[in-house]
mmCIF file of the N, C-alpha and C atoms, coordinates in Angstrom:
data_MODEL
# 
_entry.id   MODEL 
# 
loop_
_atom_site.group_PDB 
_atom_site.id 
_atom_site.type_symbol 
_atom_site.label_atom_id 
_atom_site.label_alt_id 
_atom_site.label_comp_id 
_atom_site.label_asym_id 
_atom_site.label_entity_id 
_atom_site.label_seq_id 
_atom_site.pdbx_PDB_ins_code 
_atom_site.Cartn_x 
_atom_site.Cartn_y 
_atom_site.Cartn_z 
_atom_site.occupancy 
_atom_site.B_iso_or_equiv 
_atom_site.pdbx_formal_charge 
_atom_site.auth_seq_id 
_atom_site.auth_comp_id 
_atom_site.auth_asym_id 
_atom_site.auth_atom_id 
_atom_site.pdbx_PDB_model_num 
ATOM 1   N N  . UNK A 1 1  ? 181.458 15.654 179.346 1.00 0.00 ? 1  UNK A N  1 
ATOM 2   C CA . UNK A 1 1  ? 180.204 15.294 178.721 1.00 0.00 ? 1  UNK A CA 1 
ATOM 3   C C  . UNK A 1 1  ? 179.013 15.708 179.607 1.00 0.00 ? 1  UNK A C  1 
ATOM 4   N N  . UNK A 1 2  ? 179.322 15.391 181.142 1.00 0.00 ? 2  UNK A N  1 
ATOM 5   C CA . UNK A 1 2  ? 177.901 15.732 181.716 1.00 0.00 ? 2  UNK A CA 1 
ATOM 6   C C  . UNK A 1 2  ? 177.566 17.212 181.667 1.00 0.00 ? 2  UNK A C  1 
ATOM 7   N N  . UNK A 1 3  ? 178.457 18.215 181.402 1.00 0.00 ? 3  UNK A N  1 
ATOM 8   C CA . UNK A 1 3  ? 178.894 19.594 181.367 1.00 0.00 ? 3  UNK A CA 1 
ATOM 9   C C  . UNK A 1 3  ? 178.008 20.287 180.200 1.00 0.00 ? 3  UNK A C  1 
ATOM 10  N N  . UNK A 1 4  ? 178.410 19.349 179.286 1.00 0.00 ? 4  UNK A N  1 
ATOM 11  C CA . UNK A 1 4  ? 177.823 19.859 178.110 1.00 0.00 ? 4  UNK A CA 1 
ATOM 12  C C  . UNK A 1 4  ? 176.141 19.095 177.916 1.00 0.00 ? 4  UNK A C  1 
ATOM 13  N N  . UNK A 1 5  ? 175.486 18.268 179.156 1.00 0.00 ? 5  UNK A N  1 
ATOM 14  C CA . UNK A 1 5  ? 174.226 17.618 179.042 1.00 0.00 ? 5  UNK A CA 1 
ATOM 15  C C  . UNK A 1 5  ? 173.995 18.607 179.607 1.00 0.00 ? 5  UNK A C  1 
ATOM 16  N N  . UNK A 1 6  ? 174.291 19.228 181.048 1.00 0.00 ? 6  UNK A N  1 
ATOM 17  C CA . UNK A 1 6  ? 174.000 20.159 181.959 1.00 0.00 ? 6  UNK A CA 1 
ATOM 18  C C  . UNK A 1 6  ? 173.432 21.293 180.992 1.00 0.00 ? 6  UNK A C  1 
ATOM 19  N N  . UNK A 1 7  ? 174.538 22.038 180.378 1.00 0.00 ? 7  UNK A N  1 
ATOM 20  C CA . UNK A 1 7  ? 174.123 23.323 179.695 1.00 0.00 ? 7  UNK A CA 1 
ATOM 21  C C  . UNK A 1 7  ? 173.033 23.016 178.564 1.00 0.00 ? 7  UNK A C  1 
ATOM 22  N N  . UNK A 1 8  ? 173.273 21.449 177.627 1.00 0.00 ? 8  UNK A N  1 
ATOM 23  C CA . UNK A 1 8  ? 172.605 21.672 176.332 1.00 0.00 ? 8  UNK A CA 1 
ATOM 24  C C  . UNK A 1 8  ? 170.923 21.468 177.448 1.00 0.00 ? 8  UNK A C  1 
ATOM 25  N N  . UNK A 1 9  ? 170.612 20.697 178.685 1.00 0.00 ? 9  UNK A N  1 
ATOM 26  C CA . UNK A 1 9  ? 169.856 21.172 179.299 1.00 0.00 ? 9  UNK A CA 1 
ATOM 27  C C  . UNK A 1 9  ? 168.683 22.384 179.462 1.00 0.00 ? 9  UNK A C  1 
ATOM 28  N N  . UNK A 1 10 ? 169.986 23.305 180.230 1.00 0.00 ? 10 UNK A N  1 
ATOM 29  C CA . UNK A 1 10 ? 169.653 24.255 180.446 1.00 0.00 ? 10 UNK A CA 1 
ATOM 30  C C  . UNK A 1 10 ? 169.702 25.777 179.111 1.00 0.00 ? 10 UNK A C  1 
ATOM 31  N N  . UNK A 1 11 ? 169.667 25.207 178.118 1.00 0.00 ? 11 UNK A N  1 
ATOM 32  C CA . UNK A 1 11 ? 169.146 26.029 177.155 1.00 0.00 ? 11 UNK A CA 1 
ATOM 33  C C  . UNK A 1 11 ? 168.240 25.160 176.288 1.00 0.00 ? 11 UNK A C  1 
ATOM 34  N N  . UNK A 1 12 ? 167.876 24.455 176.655 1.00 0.00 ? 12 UNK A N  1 
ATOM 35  C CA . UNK A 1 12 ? 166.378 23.741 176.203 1.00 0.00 ? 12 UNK A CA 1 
ATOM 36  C C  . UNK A 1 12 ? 165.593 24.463 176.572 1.00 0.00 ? 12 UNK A C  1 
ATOM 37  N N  . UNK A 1 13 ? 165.769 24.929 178.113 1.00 0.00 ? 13 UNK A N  1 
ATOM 38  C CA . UNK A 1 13 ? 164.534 25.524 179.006 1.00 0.00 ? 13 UNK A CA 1 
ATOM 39  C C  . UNK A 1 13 ? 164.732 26.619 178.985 1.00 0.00 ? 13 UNK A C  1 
ATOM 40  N N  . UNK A 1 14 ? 165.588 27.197 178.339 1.00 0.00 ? 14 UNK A N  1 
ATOM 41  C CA . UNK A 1 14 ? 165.377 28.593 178.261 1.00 0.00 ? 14 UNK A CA 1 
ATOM 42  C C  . UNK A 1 14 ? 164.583 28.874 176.715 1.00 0.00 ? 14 UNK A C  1 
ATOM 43  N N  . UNK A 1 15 ? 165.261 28.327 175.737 1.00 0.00 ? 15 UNK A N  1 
ATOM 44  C CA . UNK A 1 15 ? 164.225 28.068 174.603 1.00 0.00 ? 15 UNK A CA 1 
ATOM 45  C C  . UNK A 1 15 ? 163.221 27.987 174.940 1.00 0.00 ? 15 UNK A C  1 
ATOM 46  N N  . UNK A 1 16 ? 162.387 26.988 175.511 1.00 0.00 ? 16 UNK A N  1 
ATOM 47  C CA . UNK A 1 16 ? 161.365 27.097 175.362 1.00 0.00 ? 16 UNK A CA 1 
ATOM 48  C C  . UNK A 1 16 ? 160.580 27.594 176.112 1.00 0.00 ? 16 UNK A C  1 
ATOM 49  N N  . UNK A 1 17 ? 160.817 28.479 177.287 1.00 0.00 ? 17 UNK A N  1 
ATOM 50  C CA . UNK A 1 17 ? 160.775 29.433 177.856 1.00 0.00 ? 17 UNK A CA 1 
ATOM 51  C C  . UNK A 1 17 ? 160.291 30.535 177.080 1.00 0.00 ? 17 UNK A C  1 
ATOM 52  N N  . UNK A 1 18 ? 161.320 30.822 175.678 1.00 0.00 ? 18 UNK A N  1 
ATOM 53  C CA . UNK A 1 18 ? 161.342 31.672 174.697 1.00 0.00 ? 18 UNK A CA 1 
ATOM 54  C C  . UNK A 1 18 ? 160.443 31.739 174.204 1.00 0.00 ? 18 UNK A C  1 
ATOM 55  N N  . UNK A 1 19 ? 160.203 30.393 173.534 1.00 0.00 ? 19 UNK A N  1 
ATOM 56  C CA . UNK A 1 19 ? 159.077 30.708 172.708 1.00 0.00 ? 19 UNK A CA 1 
ATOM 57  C C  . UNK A 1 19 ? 157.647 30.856 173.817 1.00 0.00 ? 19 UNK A C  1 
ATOM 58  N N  . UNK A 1 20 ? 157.654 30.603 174.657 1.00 0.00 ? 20 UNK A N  1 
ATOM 59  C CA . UNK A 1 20 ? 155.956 31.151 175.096 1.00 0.00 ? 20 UNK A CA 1 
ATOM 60  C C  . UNK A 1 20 ? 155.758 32.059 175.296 1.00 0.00 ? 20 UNK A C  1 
ATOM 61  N N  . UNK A 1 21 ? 157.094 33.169 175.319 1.00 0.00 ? 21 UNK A N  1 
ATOM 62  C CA . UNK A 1 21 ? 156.786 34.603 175.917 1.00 0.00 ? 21 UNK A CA 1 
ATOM 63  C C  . UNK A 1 21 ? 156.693 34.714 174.424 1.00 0.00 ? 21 UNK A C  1 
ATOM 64  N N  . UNK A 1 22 ? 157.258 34.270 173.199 1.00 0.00 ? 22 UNK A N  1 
ATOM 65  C CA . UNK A 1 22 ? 156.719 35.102 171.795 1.00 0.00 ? 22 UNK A CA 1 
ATOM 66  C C  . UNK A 1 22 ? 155.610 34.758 171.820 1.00 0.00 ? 22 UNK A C  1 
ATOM 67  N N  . UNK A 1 23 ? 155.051 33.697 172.214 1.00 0.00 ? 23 UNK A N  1 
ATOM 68  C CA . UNK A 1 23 ? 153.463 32.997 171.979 1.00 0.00 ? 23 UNK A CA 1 
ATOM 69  C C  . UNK A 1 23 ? 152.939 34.470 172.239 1.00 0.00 ? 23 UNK A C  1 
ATOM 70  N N  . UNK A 1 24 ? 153.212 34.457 173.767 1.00 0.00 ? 24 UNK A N  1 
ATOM 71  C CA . UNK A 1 24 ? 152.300 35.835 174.668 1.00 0.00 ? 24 UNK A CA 1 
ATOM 72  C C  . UNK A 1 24 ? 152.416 36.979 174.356 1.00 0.00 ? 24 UNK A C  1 
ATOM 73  N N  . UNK A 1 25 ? 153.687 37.311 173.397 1.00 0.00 ? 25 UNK A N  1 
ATOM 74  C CA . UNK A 1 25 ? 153.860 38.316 173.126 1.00 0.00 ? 25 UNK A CA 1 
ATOM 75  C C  . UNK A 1 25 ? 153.566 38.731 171.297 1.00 0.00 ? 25 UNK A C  1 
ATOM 76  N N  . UNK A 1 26 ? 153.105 37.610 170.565 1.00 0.00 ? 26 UNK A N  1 
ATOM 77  C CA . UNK A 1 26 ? 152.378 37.806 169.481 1.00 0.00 ? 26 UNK A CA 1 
ATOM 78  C C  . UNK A 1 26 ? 150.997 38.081 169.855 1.00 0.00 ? 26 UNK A C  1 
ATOM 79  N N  . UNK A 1 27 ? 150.211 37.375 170.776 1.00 0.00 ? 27 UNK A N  1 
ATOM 80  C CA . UNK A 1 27 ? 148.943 37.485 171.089 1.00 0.00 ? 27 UNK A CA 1 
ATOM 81  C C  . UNK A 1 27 ? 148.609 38.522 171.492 1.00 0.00 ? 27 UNK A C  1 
ATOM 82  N N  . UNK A 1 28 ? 149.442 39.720 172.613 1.00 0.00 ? 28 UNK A N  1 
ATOM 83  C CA . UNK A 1 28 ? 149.511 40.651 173.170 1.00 0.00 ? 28 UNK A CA 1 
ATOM 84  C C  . UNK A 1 28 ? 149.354 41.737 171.797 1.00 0.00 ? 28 UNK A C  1 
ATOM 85  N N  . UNK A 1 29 ? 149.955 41.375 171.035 1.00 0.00 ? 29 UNK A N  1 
ATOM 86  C CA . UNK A 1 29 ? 150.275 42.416 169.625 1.00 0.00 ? 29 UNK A CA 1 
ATOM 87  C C  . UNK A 1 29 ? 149.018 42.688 168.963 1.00 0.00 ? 29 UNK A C  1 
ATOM 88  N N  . UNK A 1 30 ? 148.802 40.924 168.849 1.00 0.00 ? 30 UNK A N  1 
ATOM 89  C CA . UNK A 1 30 ? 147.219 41.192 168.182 1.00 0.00 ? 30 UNK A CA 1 
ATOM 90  C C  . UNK A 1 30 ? 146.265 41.912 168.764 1.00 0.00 ? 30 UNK A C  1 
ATOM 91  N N  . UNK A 1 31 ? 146.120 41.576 169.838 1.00 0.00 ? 31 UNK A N  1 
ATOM 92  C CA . UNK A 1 31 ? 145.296 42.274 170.698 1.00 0.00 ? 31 UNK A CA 1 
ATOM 93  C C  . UNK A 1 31 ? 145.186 43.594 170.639 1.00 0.00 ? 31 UNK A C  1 
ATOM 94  N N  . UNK A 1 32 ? 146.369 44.549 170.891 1.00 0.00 ? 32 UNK A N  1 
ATOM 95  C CA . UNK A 1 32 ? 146.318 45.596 171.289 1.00 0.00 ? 32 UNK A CA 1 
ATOM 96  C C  . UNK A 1 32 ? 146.256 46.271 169.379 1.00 0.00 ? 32 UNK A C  1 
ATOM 97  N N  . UNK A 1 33 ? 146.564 45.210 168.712 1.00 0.00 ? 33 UNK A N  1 
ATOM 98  C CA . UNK A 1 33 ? 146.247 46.058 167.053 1.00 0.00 ? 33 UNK A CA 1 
ATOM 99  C C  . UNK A 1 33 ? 144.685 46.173 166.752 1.00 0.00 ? 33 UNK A C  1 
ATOM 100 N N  . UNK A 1 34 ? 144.494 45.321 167.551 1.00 0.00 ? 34 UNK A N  1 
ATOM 101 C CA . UNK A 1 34 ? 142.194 44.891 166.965 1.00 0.00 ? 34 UNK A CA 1 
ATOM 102 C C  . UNK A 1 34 ? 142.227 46.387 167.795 1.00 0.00 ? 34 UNK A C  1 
ATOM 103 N N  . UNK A 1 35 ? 142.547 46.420 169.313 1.00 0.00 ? 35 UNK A N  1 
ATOM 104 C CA . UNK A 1 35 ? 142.261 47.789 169.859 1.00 0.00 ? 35 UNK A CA 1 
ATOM 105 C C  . UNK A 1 35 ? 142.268 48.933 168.942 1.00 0.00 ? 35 UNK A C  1 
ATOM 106 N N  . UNK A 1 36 ? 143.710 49.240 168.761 1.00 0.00 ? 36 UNK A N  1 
ATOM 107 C CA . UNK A 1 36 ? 143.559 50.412 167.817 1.00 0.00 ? 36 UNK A CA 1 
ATOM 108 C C  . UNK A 1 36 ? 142.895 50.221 166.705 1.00 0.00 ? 36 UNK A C  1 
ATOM 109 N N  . UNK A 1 37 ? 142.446 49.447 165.646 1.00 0.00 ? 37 UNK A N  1 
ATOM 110 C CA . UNK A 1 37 ? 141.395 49.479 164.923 1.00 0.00 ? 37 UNK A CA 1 
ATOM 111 C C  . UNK A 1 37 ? 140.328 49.605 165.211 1.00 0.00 ? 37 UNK A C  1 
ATOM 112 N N  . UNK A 1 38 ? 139.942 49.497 166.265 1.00 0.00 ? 38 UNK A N  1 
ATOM 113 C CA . UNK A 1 38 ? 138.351 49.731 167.118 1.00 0.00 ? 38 UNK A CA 1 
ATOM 114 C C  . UNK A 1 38 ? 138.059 51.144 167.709 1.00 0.00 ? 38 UNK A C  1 
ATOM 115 N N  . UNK A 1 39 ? 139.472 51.948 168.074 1.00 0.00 ? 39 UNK A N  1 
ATOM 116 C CA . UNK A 1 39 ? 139.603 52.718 168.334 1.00 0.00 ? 39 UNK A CA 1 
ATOM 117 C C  . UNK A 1 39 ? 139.573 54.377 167.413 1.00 0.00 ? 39 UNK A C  1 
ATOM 118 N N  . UNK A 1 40 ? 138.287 55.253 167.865 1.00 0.00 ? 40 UNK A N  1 
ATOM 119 C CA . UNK A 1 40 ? 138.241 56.426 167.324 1.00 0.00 ? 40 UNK A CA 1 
ATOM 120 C C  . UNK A 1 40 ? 138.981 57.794 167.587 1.00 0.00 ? 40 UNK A C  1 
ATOM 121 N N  . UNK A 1 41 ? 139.659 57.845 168.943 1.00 0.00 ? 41 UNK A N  1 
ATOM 122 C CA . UNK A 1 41 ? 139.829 58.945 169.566 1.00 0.00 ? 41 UNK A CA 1 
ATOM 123 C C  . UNK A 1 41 ? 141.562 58.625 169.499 1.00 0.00 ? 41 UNK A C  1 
ATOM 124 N N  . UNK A 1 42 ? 141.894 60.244 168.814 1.00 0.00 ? 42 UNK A N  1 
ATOM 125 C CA . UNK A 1 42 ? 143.431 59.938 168.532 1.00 0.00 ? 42 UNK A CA 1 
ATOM 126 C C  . UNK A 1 42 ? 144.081 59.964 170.084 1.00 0.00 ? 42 UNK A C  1 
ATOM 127 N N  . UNK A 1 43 ? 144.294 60.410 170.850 1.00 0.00 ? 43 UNK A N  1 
ATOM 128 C CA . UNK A 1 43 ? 144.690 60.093 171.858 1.00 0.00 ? 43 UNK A CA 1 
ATOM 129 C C  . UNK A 1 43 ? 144.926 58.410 172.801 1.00 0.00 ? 43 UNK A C  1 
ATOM 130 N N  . UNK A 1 44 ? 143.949 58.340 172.661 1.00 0.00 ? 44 UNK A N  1 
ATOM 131 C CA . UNK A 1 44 ? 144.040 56.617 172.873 1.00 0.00 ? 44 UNK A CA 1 
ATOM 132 C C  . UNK A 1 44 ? 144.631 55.907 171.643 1.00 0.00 ? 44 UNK A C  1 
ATOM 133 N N  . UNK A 1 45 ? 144.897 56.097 170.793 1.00 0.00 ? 45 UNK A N  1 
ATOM 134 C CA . UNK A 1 45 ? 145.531 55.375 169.091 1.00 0.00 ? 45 UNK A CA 1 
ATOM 135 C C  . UNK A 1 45 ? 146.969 55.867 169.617 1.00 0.00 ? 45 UNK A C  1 
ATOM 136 N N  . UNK A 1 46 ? 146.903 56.809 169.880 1.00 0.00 ? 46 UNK A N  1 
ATOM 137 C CA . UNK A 1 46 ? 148.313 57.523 170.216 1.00 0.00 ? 46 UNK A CA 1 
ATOM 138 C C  . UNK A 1 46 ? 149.089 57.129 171.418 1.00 0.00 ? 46 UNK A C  1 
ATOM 139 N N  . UNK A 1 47 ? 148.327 56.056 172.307 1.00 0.00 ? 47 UNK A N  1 
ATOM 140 C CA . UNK A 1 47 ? 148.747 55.298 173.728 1.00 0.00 ? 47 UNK A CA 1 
ATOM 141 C C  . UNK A 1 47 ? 149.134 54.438 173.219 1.00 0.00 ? 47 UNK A C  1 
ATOM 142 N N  . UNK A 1 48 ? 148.050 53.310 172.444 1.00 0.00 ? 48 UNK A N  1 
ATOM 143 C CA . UNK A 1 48 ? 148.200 52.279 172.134 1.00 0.00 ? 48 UNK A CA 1 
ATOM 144 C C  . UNK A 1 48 ? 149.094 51.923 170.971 1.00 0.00 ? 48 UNK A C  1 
ATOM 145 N N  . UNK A 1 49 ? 149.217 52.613 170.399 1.00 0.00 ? 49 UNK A N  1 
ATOM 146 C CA . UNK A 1 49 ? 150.513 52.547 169.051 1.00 0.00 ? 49 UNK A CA 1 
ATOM 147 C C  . UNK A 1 49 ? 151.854 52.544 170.171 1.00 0.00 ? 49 UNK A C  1 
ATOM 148 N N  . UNK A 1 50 ? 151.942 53.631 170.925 1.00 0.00 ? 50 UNK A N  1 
ATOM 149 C CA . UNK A 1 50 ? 152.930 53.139 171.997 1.00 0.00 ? 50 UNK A CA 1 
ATOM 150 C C  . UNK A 1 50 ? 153.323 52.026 172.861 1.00 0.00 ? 50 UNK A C  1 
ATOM 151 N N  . UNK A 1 51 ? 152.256 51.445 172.760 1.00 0.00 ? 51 UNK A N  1 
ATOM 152 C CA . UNK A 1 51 ? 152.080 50.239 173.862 1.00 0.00 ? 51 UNK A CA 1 
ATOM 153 C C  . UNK A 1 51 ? 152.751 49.226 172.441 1.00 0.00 ? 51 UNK A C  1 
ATOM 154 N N  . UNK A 1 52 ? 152.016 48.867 171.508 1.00 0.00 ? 52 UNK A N  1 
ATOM 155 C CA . UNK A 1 52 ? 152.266 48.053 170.427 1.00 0.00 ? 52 UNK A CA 1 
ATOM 156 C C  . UNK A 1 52 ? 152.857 47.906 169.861 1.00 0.00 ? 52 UNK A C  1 
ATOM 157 N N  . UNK A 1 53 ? 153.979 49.428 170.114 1.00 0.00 ? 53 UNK A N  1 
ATOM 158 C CA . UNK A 1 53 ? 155.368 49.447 169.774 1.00 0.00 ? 53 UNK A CA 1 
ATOM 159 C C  . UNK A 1 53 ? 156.270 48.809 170.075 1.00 0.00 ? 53 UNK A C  1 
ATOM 160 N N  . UNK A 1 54 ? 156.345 49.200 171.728 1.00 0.00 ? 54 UNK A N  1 
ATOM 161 C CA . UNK A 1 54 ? 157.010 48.156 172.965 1.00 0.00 ? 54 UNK A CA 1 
ATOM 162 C C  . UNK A 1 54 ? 156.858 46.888 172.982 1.00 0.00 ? 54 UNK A C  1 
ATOM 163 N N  . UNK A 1 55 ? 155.937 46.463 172.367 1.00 0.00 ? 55 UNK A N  1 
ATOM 164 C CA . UNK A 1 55 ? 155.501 44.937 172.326 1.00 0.00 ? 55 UNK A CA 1 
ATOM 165 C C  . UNK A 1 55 ? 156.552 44.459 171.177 1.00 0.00 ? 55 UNK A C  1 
ATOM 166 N N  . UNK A 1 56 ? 156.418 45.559 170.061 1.00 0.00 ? 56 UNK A N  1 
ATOM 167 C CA . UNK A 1 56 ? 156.894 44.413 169.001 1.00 0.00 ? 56 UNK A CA 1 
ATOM 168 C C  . UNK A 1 56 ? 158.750 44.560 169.301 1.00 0.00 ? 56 UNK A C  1 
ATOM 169 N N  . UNK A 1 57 ? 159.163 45.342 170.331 1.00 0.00 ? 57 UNK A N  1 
ATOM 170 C CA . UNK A 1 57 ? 160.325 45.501 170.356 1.00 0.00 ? 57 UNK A CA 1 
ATOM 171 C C  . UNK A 1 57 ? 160.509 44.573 171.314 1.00 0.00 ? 57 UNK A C  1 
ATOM 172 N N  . UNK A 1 58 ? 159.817 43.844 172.388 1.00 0.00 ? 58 UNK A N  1 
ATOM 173 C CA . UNK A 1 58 ? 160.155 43.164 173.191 1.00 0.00 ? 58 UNK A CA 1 
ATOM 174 C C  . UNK A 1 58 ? 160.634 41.443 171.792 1.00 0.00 ? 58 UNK A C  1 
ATOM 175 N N  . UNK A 1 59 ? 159.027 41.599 171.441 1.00 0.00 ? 59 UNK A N  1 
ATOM 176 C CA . UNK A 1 59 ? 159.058 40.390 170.588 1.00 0.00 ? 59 UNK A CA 1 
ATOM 177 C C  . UNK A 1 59 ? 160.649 40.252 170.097 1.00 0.00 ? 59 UNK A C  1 
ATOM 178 N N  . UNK A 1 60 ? 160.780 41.503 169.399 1.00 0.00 ? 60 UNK A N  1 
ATOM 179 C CA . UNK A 1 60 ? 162.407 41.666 168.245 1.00 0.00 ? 60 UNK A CA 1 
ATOM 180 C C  . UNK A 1 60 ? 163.419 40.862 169.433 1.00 0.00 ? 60 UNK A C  1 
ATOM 181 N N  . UNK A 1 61 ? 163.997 41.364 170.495 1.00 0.00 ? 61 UNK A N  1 
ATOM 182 C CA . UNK A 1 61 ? 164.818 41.010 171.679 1.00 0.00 ? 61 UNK A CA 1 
ATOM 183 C C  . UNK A 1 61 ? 164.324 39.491 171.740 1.00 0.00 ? 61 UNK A C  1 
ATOM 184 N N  . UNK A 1 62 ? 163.411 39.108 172.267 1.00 0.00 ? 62 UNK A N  1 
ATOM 185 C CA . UNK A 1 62 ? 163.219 37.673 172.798 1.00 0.00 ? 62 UNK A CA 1 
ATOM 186 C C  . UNK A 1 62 ? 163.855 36.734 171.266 1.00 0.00 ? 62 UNK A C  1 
ATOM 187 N N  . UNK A 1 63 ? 162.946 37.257 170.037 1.00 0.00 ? 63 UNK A N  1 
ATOM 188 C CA . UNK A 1 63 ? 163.738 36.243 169.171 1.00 0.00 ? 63 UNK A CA 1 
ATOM 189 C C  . UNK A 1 63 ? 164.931 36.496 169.034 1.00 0.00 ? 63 UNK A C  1 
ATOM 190 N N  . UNK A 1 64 ? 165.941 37.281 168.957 1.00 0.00 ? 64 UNK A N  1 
ATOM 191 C CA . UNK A 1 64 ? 167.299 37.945 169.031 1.00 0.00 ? 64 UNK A CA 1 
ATOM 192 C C  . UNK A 1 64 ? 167.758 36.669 169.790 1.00 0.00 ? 64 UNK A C  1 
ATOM 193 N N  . UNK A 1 65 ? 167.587 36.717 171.194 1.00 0.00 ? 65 UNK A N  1 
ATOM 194 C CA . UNK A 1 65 ? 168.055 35.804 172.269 1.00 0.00 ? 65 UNK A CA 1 
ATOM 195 C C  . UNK A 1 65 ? 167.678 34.615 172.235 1.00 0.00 ? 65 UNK A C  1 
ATOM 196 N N  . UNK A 1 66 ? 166.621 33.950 171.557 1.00 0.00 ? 66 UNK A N  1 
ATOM 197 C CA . UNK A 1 66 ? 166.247 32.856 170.828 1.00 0.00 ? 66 UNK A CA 1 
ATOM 198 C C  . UNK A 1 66 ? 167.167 32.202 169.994 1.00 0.00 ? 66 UNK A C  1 
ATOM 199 N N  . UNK A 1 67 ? 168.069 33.107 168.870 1.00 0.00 ? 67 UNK A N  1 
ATOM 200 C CA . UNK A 1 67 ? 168.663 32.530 167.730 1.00 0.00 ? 67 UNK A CA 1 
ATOM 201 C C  . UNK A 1 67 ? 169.871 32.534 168.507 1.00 0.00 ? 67 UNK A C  1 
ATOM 202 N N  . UNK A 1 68 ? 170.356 33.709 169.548 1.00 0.00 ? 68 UNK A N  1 
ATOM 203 C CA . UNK A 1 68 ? 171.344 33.252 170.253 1.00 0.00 ? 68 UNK A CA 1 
ATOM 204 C C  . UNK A 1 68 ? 171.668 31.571 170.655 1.00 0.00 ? 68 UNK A C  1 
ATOM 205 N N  . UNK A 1 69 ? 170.658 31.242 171.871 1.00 0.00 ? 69 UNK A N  1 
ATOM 206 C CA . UNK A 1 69 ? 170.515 30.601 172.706 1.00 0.00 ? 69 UNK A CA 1 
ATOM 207 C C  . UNK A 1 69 ? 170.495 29.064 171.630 1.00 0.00 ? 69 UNK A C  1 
ATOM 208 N N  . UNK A 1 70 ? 169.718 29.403 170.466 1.00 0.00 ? 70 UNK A N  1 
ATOM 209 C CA . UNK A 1 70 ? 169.740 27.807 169.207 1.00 0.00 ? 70 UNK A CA 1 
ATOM 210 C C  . UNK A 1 70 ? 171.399 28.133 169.103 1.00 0.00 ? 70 UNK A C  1 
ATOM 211 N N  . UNK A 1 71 ? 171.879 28.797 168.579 1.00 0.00 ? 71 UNK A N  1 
ATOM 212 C CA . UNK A 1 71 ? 173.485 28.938 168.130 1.00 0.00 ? 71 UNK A CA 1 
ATOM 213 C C  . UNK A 1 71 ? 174.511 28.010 169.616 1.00 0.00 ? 71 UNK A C  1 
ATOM 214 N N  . UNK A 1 72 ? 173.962 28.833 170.966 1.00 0.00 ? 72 UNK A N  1 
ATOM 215 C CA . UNK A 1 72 ? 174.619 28.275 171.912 1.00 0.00 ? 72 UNK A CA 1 
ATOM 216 C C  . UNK A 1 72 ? 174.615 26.192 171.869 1.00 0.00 ? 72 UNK A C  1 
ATOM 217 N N  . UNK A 1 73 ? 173.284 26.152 172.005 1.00 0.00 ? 73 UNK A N  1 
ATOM 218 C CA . UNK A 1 73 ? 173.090 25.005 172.155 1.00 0.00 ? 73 UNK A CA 1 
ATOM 219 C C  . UNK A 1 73 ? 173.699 24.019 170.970 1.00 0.00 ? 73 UNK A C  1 
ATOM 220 N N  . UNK A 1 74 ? 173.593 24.342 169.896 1.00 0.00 ? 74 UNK A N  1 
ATOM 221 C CA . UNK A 1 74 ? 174.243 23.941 168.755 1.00 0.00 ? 74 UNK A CA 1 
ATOM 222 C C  . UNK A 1 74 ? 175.604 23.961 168.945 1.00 0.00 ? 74 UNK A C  1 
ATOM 223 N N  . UNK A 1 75 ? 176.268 24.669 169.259 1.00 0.00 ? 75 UNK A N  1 
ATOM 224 C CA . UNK A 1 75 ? 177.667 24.495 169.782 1.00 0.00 ? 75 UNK A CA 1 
ATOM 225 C C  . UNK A 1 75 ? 177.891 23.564 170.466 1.00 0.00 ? 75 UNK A C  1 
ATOM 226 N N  . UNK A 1 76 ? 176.978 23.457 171.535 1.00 0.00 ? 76 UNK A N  1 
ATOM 227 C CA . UNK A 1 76 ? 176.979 22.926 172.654 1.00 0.00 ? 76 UNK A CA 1 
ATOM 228 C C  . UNK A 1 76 ? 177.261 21.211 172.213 1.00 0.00 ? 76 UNK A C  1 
ATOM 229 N N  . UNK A 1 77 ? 176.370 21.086 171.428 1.00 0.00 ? 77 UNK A N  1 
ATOM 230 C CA . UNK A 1 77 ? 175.937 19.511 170.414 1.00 0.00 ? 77 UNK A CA 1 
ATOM 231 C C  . UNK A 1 77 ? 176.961 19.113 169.514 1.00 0.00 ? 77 UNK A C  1 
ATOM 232 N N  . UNK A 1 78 ? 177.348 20.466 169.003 1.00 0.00 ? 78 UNK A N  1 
ATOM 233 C CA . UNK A 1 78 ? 178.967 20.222 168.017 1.00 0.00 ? 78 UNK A CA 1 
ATOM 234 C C  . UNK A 1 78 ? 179.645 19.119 169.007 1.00 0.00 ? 78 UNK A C  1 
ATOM 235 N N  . UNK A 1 79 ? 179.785 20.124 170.251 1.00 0.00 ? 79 UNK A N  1 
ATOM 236 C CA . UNK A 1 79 ? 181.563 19.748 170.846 1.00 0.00 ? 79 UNK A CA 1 
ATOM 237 C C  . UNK A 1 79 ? 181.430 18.532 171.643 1.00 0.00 ? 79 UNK A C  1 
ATOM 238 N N  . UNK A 1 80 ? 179.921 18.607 171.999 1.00 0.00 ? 80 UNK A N  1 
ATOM 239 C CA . UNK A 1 80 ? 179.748 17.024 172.510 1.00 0.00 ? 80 UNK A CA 1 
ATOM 240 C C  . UNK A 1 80 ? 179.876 15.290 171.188 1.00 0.00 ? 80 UNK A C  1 
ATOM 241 N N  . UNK A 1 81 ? 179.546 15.337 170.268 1.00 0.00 ? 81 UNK A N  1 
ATOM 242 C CA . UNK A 1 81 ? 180.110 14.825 169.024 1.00 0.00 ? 81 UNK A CA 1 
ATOM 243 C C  . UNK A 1 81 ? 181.310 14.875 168.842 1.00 0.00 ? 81 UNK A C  1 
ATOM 244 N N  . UNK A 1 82 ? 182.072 15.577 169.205 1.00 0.00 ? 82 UNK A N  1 
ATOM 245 C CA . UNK A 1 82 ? 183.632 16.062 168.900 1.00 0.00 ? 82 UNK A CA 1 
ATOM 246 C C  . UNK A 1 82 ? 184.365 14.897 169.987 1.00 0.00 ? 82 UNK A C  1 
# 
């Protein structure tokens, strides 16, 4: 039992860990999208679409490992009930 407090623990804090880097990493998105809308010169549109790319692929990964990490912990909660 303390095994499974330990881990359901330690994926609390990684959750929510999670979600502030999506916080930072939605805000980051917005940001750099107002840029390229503000932006005239294709070259810089052509950075920043790159940059905003990477962002939304980080975002994709963090929630990926998010729904992981709910699945883990949920297990985790099963087998302690069990």
């Amino acid at each position: 039992m303390i095994a499974t407090e330990d881990e359901k623990h330690v994926l609390e804090k990684k959750i929510d860990k999670l979600k502030k880097r999506i916080t930072s990493l939605n805000e980051a998105i917005f940001l750099q999208a107002n840029k390229i809308a503000d932006t005239m010169t294709l070259m810089v549109i052509s950075r920043d679409e790159n940059i905003l790319q990477d962002r939304i692929q980080k975002k994709k990964k963090a929630i990926e490992e998010l729904v992981t990490l709910r699945r883990e912990l949920n297990a985790a909660l099963d087998e302690s009930l069990v």
